[in-house]
C-alpha positions in Angstrom: 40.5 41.4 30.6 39.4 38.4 28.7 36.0 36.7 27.9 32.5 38.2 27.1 33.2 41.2 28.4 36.5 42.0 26.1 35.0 41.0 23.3 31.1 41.4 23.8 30.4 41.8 20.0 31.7 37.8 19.4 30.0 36.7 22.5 26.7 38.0 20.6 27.5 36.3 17.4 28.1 32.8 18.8 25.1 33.4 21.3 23.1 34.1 18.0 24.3 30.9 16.3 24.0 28.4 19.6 19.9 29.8 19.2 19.9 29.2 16.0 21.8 25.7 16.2 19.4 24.1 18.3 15.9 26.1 16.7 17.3 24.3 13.7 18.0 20.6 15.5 14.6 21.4 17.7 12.2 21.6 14.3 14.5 18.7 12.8 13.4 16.6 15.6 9.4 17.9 15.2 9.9 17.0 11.9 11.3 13.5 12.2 8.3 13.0 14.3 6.0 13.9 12.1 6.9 12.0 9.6 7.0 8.5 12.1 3.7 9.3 13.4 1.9 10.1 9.6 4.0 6.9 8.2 1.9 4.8 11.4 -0.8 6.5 10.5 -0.9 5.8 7.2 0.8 2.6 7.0 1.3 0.9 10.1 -2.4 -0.1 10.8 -2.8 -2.2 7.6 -0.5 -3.8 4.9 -2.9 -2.1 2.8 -1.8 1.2 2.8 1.9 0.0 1.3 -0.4 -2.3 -1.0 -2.4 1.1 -2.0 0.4 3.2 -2.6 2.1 0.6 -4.9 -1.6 -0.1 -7.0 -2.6 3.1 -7.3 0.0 3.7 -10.4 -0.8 0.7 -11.5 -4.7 1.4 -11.7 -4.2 4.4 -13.6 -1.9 2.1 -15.9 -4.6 -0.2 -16.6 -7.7 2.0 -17.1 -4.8 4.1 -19.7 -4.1 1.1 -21.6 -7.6 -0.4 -21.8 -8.6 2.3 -23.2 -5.9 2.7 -25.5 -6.5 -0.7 -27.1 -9.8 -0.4 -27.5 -9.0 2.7 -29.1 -6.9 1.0 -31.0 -4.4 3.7 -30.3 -0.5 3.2 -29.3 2.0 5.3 -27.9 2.1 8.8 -29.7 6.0 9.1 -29.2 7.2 5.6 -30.3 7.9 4.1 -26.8 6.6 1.4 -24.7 3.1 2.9 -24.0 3.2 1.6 -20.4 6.8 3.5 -19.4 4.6 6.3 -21.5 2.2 6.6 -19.2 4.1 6.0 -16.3 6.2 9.2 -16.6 2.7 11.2 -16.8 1.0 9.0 -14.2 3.9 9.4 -11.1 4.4 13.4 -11.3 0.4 13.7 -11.4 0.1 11.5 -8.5 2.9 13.1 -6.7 0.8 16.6 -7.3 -2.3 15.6 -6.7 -1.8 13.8 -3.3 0.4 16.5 -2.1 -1.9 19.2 -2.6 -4.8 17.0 -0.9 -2.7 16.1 1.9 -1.7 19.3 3.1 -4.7 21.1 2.6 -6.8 19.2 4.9 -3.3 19.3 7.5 -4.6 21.6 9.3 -7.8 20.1 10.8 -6.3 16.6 10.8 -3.6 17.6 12.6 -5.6 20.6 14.8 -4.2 18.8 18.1 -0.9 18.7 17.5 -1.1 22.3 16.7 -1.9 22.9 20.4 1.7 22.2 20.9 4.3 25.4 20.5 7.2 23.5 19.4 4.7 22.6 16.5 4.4 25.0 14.3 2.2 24.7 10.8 4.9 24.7 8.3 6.7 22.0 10.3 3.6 19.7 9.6 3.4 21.1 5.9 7.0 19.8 5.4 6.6 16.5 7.1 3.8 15.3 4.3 5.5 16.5 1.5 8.9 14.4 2.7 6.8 11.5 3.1 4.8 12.0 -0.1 7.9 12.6 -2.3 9.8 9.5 -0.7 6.8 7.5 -0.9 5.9 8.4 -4.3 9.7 8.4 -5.5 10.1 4.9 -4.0 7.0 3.5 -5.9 8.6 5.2 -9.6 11.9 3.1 -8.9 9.8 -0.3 -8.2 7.8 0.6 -11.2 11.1 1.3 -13.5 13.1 -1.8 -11.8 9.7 -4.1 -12.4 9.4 -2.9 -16.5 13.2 -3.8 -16.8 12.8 -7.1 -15.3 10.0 -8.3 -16.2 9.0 -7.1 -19.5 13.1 -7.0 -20.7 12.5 -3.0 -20.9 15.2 -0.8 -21.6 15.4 2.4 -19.9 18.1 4.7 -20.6 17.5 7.8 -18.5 19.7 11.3 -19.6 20.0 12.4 -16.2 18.4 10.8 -13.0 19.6 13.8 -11.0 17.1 16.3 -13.5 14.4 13.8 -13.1 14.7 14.2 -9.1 14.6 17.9 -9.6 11.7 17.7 -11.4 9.8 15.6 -9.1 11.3 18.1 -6.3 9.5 21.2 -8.2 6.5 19.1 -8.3 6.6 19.0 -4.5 7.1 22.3 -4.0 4.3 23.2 -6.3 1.6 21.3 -5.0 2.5 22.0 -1.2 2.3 25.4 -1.9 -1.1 24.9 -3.9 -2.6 22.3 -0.6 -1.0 25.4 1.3 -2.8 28.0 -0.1 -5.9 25.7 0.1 -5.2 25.0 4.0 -5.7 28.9 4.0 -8.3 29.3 2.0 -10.6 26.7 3.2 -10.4 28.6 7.1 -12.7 31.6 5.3 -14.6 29.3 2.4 -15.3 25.7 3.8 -16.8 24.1 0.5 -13.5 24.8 -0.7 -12.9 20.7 -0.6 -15.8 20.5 -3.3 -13.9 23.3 -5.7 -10.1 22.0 -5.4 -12.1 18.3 -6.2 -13.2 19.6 -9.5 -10.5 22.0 -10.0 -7.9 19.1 -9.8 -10.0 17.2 -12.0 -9.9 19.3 -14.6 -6.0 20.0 -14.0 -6.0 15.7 -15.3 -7.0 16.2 -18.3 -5.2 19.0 -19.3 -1.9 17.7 -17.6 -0.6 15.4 -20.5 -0.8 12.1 -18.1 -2.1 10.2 -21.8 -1.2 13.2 -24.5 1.9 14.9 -25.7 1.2 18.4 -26.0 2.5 19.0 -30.1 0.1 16.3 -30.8 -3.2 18.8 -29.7 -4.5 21.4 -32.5 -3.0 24.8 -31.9 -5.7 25.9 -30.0 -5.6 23.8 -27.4 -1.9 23.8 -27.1 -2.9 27.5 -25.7 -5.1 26.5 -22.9 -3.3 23.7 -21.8 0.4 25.8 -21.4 -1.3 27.8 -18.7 -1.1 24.1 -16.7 2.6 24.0 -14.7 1.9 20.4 -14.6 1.7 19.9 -18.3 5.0 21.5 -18.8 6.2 19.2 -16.0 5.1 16.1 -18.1 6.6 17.4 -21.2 10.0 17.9 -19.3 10.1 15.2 -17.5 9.9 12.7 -20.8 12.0 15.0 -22.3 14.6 13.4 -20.1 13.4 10.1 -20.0 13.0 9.4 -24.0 15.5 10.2 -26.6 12.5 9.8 -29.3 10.8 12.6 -28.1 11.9 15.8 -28.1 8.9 18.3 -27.2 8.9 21.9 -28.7 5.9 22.7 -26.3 7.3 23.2 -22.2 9.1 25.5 -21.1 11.3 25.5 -18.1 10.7 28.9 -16.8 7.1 28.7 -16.7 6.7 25.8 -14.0 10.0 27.1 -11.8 8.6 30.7 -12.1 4.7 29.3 -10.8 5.6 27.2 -8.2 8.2 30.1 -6.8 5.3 32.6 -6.9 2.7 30.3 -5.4 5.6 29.3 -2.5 5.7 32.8 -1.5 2.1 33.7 -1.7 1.6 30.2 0.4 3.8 31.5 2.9 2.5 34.9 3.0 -0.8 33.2 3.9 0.2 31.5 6.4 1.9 33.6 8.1 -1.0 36.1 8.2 -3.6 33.8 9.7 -0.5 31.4 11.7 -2.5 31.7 15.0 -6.0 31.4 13.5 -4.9 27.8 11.8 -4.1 26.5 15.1 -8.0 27.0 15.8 -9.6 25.3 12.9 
């Protein structure tokens, strides 16, 4: 006897994987989607949204260094104060948009969700691909512009850490605009809290500070910010002047793992209620 019915056992197995095989290539196709319809969305109505997502940076750049000249103040690590601020700028920017996109997915996206090949997490994904190769894309203009037209040189350690970095940064603030998607279902000022909240997470994120040059006391409060670590790292990488004493690795990986799972927990416990916001 031959086939299934010999070998029943194998039959299962490769029945199993098939599923799984075309679950996979099913979401991969949701996802591709996704992404098309938020890039239209986003940017295919007006040149102004690739216009926005290029300035942006660059308005943080020049409020930074207009206030640093009238200061009177240069960069505290010896480097060209605008590639300074740009490596604290684009991992803020890369948070912060992250976490308010995917926290407001949910009602922006509520009828989509009345689709059951769309699932939550598929839309979660989809934003932070398209925020991290958006926001990614925008770093390398900004690198490529400073070496052309200003005659910068930027030697960076390792471009592969760098994109890790900026990978951890994604996976931290979808699972924070996650947990926020959740939270705002039971709580709906919650938009008014995560404002301030993120606010507060600027200033204390080393965007225009390194954190050894704070008194001891502040150094304190300011570890407790993921994203502060993340700035420390990341121009740890880029700057062979500057060698920080302050992050730590663990702390950021540990957080965003944590806040993943709890993000996940979440939304799997109120899955079906999201698709009613």
């Amino acid at each position: 006897m031959g086939g299934c019915s010999a070998t029943p056992k194998y039959c299962s197995g490769e029945a199993v994987m098939s599923e799984f095989v075309q679950a996979l290539s099913l979401q991969s196709r949701v996802i591709h989607a996704l992404i098309l319809r938020e890039t239209r969305t986003r940017f295919g109505r007006s040149r102004l949204g690739y216009f926005w997502a290029f300035f942006e940076p660059m308005a943080y750049l020049a409020s930074l260094i207009t206030i640093f000249s009238i200061l009177g103040r240069t960069s505290p690590i010896g480097v060209d104060i605008k590639l300074f601020f740009l490596t604290g700028i684009i991992p803020w920017i890369l948070f912060s948009k992250t976490v308010g996109s995917i926290s407001n997915a949910a009602e922006s996206n509520q009828n989509l969700l009345g689709y059951p090949q769309v699932k939550t997490l598929d839309i979660v994904l989809a934003k932070i691909l398209l925020e991290f190769s958006t926001v990614f894309l925008v770093f390398l203009l900004y690198i490529f512009a400073f070496i052309f037209l200003f005659d910068m040189s930027v030697k960076i350690d390792s471009p592969v850490l760098v994109i890790s970095i900026l990978l951890l940064v994604s996976l931290l603030g979808g699972s924070l605009g996650l947990i926020g998607m959740v939270v705002k279902l039971y709580f709906s000022a919650y938009n008014n809290i995560q404002s301030i909240f993120l606010r507060f997470l600027f200033f204390t994120s080393g965007v225009f500070f390194t954190a050894d040059s704070l008194p001891l006391q502040l150094q304190q409060w300011v570890f407790y910010n993921p994203i502060a670590h993340i700035s420390e790292w990341i121009r740890d990488v880029f700057f062979k002047e500057f060698d920080s004493n302050f992050f730590s690795i663990k702390y950021p990986v540990l957080f965003a793992l944590v806040t993943f799972l709890l993000s996940l927990i979440m939304e799997r416990l109120t899955r079906y209620k999201l698709r009613e916001f």
